[in-house]
C-alpha positions as CSV (number, residue, x, y, z in Angstrom):
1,X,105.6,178.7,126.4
2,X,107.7,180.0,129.3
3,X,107.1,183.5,131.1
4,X,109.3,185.6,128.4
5,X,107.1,183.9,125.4
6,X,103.7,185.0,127.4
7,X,105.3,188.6,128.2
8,X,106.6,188.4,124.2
9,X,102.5,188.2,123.1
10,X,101.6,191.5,124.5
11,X,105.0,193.4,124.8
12,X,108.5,193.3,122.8
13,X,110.7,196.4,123.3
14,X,111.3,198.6,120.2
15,X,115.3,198.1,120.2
16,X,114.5,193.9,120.3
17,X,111.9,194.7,117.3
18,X,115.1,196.5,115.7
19,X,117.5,194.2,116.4
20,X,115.4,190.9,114.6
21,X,114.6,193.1,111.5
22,X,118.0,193.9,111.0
23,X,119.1,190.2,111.7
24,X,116.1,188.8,109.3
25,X,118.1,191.6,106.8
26,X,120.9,190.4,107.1
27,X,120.2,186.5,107.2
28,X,118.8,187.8,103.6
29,X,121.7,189.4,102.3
30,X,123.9,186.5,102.9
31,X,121.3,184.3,100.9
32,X,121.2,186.8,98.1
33,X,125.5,186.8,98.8
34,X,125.2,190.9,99.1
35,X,125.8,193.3,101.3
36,X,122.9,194.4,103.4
37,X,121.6,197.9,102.9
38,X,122.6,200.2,105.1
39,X,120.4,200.6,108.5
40,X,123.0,202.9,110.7
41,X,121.1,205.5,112.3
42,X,118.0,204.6,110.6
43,X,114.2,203.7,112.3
44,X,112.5,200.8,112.8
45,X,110.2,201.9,109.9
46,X,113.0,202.9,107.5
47,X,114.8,199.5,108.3
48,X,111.5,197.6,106.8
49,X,111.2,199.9,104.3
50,X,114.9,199.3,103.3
51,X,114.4,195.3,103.7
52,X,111.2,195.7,101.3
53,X,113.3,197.6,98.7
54,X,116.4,195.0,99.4
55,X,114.7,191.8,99.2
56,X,112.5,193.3,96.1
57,X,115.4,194.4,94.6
58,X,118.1,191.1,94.7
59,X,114.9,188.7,93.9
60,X,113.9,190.3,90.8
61,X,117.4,190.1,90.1
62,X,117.4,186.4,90.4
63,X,114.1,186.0,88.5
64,X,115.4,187.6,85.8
65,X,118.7,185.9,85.2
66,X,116.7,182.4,86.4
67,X,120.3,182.1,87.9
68,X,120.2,179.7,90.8
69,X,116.4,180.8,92.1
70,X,116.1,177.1,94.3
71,X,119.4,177.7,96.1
72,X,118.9,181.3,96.7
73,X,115.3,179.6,98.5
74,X,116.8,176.9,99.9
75,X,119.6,179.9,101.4
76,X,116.5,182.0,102.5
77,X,115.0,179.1,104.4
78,X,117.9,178.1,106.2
79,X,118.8,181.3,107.3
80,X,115.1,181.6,108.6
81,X,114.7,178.6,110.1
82,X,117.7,178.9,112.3
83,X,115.9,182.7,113.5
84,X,112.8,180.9,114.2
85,X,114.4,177.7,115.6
86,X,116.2,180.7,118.1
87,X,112.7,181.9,118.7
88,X,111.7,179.1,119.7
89,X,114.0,177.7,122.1
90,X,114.1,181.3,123.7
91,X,110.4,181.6,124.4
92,X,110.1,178.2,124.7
93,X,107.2,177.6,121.9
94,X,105.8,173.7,122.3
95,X,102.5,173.5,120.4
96,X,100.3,174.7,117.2
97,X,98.1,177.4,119.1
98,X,102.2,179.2,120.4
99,X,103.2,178.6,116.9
100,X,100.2,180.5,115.9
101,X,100.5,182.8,118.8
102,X,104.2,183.9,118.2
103,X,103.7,184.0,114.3
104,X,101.1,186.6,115.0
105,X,103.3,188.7,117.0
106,X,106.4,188.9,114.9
107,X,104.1,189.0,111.5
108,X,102.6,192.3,113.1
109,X,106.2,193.8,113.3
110,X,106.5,193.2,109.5
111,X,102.9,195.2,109.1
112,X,101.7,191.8,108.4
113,X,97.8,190.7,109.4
114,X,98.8,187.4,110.1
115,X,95.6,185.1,111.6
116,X,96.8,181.2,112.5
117,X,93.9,178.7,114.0
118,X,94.3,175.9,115.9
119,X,94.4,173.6,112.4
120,X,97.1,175.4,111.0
121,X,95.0,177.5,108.8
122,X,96.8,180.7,107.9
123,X,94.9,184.1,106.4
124,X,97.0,187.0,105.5
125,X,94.4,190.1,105.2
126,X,96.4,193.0,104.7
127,X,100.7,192.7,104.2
128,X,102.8,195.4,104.2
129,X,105.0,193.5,100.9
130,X,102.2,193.1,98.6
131,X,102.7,196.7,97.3
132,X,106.3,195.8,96.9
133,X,106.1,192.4,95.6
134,X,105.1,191.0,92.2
135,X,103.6,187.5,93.0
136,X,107.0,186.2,91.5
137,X,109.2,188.1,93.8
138,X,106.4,186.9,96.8
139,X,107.1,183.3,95.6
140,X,110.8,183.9,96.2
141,X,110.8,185.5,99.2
142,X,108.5,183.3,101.1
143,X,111.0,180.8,101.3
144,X,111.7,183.5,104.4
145,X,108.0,182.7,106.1
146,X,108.3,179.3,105.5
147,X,112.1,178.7,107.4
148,X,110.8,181.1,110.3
149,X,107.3,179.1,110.7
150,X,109.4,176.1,110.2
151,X,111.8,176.9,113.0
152,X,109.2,178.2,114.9
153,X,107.1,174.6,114.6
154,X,110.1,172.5,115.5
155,X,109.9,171.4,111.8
156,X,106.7,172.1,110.4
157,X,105.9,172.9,107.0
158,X,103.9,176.1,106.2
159,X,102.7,176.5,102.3
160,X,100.8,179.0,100.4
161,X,98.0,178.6,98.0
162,X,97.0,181.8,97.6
163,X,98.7,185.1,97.8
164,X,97.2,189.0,97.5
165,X,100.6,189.4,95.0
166,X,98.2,187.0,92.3
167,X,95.4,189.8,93.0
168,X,93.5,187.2,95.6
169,X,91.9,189.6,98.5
170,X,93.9,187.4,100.9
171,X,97.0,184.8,101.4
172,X,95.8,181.7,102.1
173,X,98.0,178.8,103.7
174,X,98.2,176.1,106.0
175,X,100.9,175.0,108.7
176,X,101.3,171.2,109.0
177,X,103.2,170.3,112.3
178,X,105.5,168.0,112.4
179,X,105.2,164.3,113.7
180,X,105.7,164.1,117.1
């Protein structure tokens, strides 16, 4: 990890904050092929509470109709894993632990409790979504976490196997880095 990754672990400047939720909105409208809601003016708070009510919003949409639910995930995951794959060359993230490390960091942005060891194991303790989400809608939109972790790992493969949107007291998953 270079000096602007290390400086990224402790300190990100609220506007750079602003600027990625907006961008993760937006990468999810275009999946969804819809406008974005409308952050003008609005707080960093109100953005994520405007990207909860967005992404809740077009998913159950989609679940509903069961129209095209694996390309609006494979569209969600693309558009993620090009964020996190910018992430990554920018702070220059090179093994598991930064993965882990970074993950944390922007997770906590999304009022997520994101804890990542050095095997890849992944517990979510509190998320700011599970009040938001049904576990369907969750499903759906954690084709997002698993482009940005992807794009974050240089190609890694994060998966779920249990989720606090199935009433577990916890998300469960695990990380597996890519071959080198």
């Amino acid at each position: 990890m270079n000096l602007l990754g290390k400086i990224a672990c402790y300190y990100i400047p609220p506007l750079i904050k602003r600027k990625n939720l907006i961008q993760l909105i937006r990468l999810s409208a275009r999946a969804f092929q819809s406008e974005p809601p409308d952050t003008k003016g609005k707080s960093y708070d109100q953005c994520l509470l405007e990207f909860a009510y967005f992404t809740q919003k077009k998913a159950s949409e989609i679940i509903v109709s069961k129209d095209n639910i694996q390309k609006i995930k494979k569209r969600l995951y693309r558009n993620a894993f090009l964020m996190g794959h910018n992430i990554r060359k920018l702070l220059a993230v090179g093994n598991q632990n930064e993965v882990m490390t970074i993950s944390r960091r922007l997770y906590s942005f999304l009022h997520i409790d994101f804890i990542g060891n050095s095997s890849g194991q992944i517990i979510i303790k509190k998320c700011f979504f599970s009040t938001y989400y049904s576990k369907e809608v969750c499903q759906l939109i954690s084709a997002l976490d698993e482009g940005i972790v992807a794009g974050l790992s240089g190609g890694g493969k994060l998966s779920f196997n249990q989720r606090i949107t199935e009433g577990q007291s916890c998300c469960l998953g695990q990380l597996i880095m890519p071959e080198v």
